[in-house]
N, C-alpha and C positions, 0 to 999 in steps of 0.2 A: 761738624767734620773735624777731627783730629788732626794733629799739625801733618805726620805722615801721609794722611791720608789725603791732604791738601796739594800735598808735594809731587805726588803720586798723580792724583789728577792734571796737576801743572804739567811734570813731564809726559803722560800722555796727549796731553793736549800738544802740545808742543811736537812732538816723533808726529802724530798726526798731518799736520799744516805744513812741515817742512819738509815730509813728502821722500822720493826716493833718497835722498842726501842723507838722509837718517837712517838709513837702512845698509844690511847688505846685502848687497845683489845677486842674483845667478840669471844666468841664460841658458836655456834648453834648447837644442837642438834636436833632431830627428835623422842624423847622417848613417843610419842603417848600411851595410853594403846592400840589402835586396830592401827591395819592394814588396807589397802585398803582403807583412809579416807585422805582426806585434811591434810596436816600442819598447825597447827595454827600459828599464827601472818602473812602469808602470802596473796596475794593475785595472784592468777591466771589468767592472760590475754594473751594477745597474739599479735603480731603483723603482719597483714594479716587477712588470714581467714584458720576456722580450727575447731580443737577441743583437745586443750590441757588438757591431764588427769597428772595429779601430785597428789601421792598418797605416804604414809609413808607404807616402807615394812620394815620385818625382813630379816638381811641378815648377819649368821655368819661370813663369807669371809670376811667382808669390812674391813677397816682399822678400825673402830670405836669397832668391833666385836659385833656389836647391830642395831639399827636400820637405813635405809637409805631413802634417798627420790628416786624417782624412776618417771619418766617422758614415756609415754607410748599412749599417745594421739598423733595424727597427725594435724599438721597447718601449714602455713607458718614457723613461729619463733612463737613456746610457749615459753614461758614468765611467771618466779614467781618473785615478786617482795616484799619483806620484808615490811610489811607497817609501821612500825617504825625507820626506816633508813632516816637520810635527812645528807650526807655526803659530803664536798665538795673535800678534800686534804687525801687522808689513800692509803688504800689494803684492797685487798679480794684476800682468798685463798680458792680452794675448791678443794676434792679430788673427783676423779668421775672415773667410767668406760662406754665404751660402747658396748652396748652388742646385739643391734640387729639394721637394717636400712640397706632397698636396696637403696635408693635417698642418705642418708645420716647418718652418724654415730657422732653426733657431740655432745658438751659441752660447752655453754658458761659462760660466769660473766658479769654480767652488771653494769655500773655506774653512778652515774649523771643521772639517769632518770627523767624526767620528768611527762612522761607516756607512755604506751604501743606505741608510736610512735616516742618518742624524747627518744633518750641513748646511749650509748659508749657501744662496745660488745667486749671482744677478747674471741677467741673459737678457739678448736682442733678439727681436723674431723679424724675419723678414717677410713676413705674413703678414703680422699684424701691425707690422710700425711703431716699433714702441721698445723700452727697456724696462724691465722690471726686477726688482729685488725681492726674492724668496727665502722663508726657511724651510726646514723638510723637518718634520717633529713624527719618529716611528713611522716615516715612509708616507706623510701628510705631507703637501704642500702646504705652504697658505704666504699670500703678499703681505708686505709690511707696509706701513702707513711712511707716505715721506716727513721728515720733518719740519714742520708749520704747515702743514698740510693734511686733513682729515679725512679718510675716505680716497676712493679715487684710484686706478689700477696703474702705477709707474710715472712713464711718463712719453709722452708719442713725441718720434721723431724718425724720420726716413732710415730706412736699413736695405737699400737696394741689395738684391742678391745678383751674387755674380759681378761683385764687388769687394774690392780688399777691406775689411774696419779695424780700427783698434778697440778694444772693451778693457775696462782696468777698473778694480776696485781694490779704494786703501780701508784698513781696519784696524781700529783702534780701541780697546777696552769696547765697550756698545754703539761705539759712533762708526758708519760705515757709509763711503763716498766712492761715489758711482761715474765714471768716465765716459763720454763716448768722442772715438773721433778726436781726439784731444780737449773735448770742453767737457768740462764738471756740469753732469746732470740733477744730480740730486744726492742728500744725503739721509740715511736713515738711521733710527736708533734701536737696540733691541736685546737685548741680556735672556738670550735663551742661551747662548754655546757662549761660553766667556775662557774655557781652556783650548789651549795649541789644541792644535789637528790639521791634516793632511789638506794640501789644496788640489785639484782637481782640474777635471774638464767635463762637461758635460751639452748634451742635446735633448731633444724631446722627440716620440713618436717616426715619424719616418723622415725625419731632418736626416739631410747630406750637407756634412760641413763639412770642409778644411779649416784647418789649424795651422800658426804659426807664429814664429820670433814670441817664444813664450819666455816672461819674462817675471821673477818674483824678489820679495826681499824682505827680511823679517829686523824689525825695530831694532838696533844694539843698544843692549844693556849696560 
């Protein structure tokens, strides 16, 4: 390895482990005047086939005590993707509950996308009890291996629905660490999407989630 290329790695490593402090941050809110309408700055698609509905409700319970996004349509993997985000190295944090889904009760954060068929996913299902890190390769899923870890699908841990959680993942050059709840789960490695791209939100099949106090920040240079 070349001296830059040394240097390079140091400072990622480094923007990595020191976590939001190294970043800049943004918060997203959802303070719509109406209900039942689109978020602005978003776009809604989907990966598969379906009909994903992503709609701004009021919702005094949530953590924000105001308004929240709310996902309510059925597809493959709905999919809302920020259209002003182009991120290569940060985090995203998103609070979310779920609160309805026989196939499925799930949450994800997308990163690095490209488009509704090229992106990094991790998500919590409350079905299954467990979190897991995805990529999406031409509209494929497939789980990534944890690191020191072989085989094996995420990792199980309680995801009560009709419960507030936090979900967060940091990304950094191929190393990617996985939040739940506030304790670090796991981290994974993978050099399929190594340039910026849009970050997201996403669910699966006929999950009802709420979204909230989303939160992201991209490494400064």
């Amino acid at each position: 390895m070349s001296h830059p290329q040394r240097r390079a790695a140091i400072i990622a490593a480094a923007l990595f482990f020191t976590g939001a402090s190294a970043m800049s941050n943004h918060a997203i809110s959802f303070e719509s005047p109406q209900t039942g309408v689109a978020p602005e700055g978003w776009t809604s698609t989907l990966t598969g086939s379906g009909d994903p509905k992503w709609t701004v409700e009021s919702d005094e319970t949530a953590p924000s005590k105001s308004k929240v996004l709310k996902q309510s349509g059925r597809a493959t993997y709905p999919l809302l993707l920020k259209n002003d985000s182009s991120i290569k190295d940060g985090f995203v944090e998103i609070k979310f509950k779920a609160i309805a889904g026989s196939q499925d009760r799930a949450a994800g954060i997308v990163w690095r996308a490209k488009d509704a068929n090229n992106y990094y996913v991790t998500r919590a299902n409350a079905l299954e009890d467990n979190v897991v890190l995805y990529k999406t390769v031409n509209g494929v899923r497939s789980q990534l291996d944890i690191v020191g870890r072989k085989g094996g699908y995420g990792i199980n841990v309680k995801v009560p629905s009709d419960v507030w959680h936090s979900l967060r993942v940091d990304f950094s050059g191929s190393r990617y660490r996985v939040s739940f709840n506030g304790k670090q789960l796991f981290e994974v490695e993978d050099s399929t999407f190594v340039d910026a791209g849009k970050i997201g939100l996403w669910t699966k099949a006929d999950s009802v989630t709420l979204f909230d106090q989303i939160t992201y920040g991209e490494a400064r240079r």
